[in-house]
DRENDO-1510 file (C-alpha; in Angstrom, 1 decimal, always signed):
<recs>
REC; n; res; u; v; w
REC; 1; UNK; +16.4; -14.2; -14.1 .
REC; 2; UNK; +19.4; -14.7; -16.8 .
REC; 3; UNK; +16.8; -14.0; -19.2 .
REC; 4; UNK; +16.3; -10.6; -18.1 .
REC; 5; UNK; +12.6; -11.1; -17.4 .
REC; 6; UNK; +13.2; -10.1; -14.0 .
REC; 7; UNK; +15.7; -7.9; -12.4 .
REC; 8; UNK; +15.5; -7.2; -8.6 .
REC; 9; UNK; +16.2; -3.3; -8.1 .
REC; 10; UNK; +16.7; -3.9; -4.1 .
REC; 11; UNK; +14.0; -3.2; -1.5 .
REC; 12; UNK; +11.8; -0.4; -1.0 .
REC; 13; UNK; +11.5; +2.5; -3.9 .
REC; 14; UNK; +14.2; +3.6; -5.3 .
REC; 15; UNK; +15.9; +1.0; -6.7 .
REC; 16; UNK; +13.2; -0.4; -8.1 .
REC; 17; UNK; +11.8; +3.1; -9.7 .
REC; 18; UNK; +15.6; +4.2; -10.9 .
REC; 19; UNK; +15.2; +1.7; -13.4 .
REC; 20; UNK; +11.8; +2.5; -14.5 .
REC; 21; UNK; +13.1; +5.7; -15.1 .
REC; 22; UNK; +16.0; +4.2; -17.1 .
REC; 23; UNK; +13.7; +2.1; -19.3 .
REC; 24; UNK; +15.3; -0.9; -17.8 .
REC; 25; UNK; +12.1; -2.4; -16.2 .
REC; 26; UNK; +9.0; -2.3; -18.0 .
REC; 27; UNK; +6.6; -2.6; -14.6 .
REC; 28; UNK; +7.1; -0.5; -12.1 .
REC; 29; UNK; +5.0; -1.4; -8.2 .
REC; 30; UNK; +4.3; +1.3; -6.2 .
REC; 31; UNK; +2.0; +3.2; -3.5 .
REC; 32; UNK; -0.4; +5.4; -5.6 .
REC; 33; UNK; +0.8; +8.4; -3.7 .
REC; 34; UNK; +4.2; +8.3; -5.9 .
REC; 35; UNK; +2.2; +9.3; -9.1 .
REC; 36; UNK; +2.6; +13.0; -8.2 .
REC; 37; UNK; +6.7; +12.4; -8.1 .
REC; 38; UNK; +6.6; +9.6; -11.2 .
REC; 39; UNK; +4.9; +12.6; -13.2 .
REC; 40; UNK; +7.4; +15.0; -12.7 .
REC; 41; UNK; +10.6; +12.2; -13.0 .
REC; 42; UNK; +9.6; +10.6; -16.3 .
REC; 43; UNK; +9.9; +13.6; -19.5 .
REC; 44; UNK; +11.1; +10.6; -21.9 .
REC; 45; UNK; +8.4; +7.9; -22.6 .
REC; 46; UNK; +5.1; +7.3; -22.1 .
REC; 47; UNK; +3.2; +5.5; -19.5 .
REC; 48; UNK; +0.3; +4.6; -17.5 .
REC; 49; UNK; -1.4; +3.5; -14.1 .
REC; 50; UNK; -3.2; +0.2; -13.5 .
REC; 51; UNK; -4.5; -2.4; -10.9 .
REC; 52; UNK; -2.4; -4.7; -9.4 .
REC; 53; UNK; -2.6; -7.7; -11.8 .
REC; 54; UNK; -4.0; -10.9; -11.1 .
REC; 55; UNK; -3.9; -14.7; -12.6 .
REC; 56; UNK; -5.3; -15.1; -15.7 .
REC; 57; UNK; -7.2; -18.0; -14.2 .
REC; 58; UNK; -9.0; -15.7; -11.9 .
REC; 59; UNK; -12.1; -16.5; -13.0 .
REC; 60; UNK; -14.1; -14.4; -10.8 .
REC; 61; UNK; -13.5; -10.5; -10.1 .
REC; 62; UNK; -10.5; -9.6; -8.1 .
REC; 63; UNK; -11.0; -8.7; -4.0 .
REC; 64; UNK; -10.3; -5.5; -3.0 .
REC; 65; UNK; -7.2; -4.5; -2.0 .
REC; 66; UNK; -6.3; -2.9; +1.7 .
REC; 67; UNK; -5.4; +0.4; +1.8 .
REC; 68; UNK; -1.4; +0.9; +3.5 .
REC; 69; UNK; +0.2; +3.9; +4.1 .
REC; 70; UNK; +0.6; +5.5; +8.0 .
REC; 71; UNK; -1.9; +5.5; +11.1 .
REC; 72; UNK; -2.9; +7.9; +13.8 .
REC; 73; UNK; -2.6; +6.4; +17.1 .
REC; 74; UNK; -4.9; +7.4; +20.0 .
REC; 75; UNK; -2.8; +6.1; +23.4 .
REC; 76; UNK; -4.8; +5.2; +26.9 .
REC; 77; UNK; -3.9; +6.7; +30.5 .
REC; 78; UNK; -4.6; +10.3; +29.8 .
REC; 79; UNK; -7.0; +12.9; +31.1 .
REC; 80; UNK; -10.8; +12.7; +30.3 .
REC; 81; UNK; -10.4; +16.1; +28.4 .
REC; 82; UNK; -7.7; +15.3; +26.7 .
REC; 83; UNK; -9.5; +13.2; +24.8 .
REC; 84; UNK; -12.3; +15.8; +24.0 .
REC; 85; UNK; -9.4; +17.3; +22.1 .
REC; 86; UNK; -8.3; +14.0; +20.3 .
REC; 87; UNK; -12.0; +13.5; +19.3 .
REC; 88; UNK; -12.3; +17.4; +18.3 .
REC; 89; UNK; -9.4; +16.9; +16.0 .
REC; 90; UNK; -10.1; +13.5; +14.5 .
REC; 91; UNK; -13.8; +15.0; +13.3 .
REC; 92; UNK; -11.7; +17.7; +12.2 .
REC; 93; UNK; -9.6; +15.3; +10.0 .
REC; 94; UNK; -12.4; +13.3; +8.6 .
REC; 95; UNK; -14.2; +16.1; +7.1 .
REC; 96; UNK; -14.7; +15.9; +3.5 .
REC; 97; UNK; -13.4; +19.6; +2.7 .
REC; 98; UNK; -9.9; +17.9; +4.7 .
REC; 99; UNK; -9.9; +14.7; +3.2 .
REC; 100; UNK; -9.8; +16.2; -0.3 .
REC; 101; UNK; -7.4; +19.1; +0.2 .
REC; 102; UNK; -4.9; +15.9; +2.3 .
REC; 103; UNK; -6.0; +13.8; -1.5 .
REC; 104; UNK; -4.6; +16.6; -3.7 .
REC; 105; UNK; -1.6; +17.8; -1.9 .
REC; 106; UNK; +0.0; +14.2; -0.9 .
REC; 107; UNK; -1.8; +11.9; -3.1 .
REC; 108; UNK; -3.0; +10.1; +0.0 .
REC; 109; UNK; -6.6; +8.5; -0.2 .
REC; 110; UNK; -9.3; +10.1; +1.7 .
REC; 111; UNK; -10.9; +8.4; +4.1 .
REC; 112; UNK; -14.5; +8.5; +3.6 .
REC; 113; UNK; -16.7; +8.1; +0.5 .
REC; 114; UNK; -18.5; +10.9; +0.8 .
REC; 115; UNK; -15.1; +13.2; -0.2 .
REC; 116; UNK; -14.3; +10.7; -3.0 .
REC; 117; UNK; -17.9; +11.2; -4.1 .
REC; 118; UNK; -17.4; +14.6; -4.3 .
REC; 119; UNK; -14.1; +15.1; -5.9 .
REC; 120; UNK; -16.0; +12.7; -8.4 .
REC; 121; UNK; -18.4; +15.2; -8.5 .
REC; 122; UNK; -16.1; +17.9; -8.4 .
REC; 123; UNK; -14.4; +16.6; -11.7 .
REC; 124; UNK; -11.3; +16.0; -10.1 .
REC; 125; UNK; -10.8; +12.6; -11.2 .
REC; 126; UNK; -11.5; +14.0; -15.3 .
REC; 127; UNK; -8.5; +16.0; -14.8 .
REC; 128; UNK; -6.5; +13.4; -12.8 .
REC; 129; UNK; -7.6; +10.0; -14.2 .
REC; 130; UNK; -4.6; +8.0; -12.7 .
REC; 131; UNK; -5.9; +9.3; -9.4 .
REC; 132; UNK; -8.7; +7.3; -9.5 .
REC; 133; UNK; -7.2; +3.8; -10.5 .
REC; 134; UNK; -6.6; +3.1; -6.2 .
REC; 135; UNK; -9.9; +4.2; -5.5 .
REC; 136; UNK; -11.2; +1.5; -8.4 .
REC; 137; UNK; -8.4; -1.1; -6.8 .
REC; 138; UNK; -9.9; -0.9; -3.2 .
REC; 139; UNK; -13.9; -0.8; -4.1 .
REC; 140; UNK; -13.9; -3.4; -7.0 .
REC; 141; UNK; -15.5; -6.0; -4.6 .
REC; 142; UNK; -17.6; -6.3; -1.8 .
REC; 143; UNK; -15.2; -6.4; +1.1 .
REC; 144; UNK; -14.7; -9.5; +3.5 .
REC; 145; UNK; -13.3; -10.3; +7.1 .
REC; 146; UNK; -9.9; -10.9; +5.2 .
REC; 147; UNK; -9.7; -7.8; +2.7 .
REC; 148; UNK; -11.6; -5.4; +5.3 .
REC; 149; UNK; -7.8; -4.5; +6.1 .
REC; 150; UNK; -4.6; -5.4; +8.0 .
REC; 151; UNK; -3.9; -6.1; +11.9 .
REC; 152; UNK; -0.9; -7.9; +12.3 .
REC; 153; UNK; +1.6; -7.9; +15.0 .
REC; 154; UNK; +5.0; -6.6; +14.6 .
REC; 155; UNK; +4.2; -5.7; +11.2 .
REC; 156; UNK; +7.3; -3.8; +10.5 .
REC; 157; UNK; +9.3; -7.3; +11.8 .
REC; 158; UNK; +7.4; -9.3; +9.3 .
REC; 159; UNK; +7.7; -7.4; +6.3 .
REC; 160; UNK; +11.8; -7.1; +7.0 .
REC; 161; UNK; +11.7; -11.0; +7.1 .
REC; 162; UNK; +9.7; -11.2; +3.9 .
REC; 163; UNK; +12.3; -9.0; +1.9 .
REC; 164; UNK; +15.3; -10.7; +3.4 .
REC; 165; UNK; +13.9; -14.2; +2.2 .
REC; 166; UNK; +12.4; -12.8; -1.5 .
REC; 167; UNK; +16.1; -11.1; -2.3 .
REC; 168; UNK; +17.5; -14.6; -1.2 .
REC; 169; UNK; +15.0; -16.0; -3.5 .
REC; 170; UNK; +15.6; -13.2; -6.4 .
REC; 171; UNK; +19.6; -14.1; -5.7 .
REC; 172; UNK; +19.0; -17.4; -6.6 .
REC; 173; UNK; +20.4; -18.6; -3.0 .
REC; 174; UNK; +17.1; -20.0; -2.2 .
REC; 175; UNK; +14.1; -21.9; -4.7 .
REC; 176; UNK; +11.1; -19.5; -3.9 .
REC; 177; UNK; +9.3; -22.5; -2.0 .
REC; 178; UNK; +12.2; -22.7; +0.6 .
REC; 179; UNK; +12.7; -18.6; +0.3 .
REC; 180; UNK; +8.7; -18.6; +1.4 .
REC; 181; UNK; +8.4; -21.6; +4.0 .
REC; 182; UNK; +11.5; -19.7; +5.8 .
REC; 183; UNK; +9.6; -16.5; +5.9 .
REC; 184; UNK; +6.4; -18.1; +7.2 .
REC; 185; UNK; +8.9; -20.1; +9.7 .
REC; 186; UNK; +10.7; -16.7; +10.8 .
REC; 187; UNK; +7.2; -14.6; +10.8 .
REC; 188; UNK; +5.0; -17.2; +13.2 .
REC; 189; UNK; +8.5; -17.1; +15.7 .
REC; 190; UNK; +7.5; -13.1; +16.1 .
REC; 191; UNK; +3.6; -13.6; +15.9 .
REC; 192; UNK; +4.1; -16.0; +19.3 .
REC; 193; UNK; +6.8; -13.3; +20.5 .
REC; 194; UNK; +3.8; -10.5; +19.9 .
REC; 195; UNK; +1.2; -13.0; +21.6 .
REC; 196; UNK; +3.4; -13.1; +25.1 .
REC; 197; UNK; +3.3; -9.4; +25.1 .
REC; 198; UNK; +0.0; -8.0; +24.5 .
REC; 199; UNK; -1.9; -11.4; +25.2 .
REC; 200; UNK; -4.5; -10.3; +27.8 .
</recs>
């Protein structure tokens, strides 16, 4: 905006949390796992975590959030023991003792309740509170089929499209309902592309 309201840092993180750092943006979006780094980068002001914000005319409490971040992918045609193996390590993954130790060292949410419970517990979150702010974020509300979380073909595709169309938006090449209606446009042309493939 000419204003300076808004400034658009470019895509992903760095742009955008440069000029946090600078002081040149006074909101600053990102995964929750960046608080480790954020803590360490900023030595000259204060700040804080928070919820994603919502309309003031929400008049109801917020929906859960879905959780992002990466996925472990089990892939058919292999041998029946090979699978023993994939099972035998997945248990190993979702035990509380690992989902903690994977929470402190990368910031990542555990998986399970039962190891947020305990690093409750545990004090962990007295110490740490802006850990806890995601955990809030994604139990705030009963989930529903539509905040349960995400499956959507050629994610990746669609979320390219989206930034293209916002940063002709944030340009001011585009209004924001053309910017949008082009995205949705774009984004069903490579949900029917996904359909032909996978369709069974």
């Amino acid at each position: 905006m000419a204003d300076k309201r808004f400034i658009y840092g470019g895509q992903k993180y760095q742009g955008p949390k440069a000029e946090f750092l600078a002081q040149n943006a006074a909101v600053y979006i990102d995964s929750i796992s960046g608080i480790a780094k954020l803590k360490k980068a900023v030595k000259d002001f204060k700040w804080d975590v928070a919820p994603l914000p919502v309309e003031a005319s929400v008049q109801a409490a917020p929906q859960n959030s879905i959780i992002g971040g990466a996925s472990n992918w089990v892939l058919k045609g292999h041998k029946k023991e090979d699978y023993a193996g994939v099972a035998a390590f997945l248990a190993f993954l979702a035990t509380p003792e690992i989902q903690k130790f994977w929470h402190k060292e990368t910031g990542y949410f555990p998986i399970t309740m039962t190891a947020y419970n305990q690093l409750k517990s545990e004090g962990y979150f007295d110490k740490y509170p802006y850990q806890e702010v995601g955990f809030r974020q994604l139990t705030r509300a009963r989930t529903t089929q539509n905040s349960r979380g995400l499956r959507l073909g050629y994610f990746i595709q669609i979320r390219n499209i989206i930034n293209e169309e916002l940063e002709l938006v944030w340009n001011g090449t585009k209004s924001p309902k053309e910017g949008l209606d082009t995205a949705v446009r774009r984004s069903n042309v490579k949900l029917r592309e996904f359909e032909k493939i996978y369709k069974k």
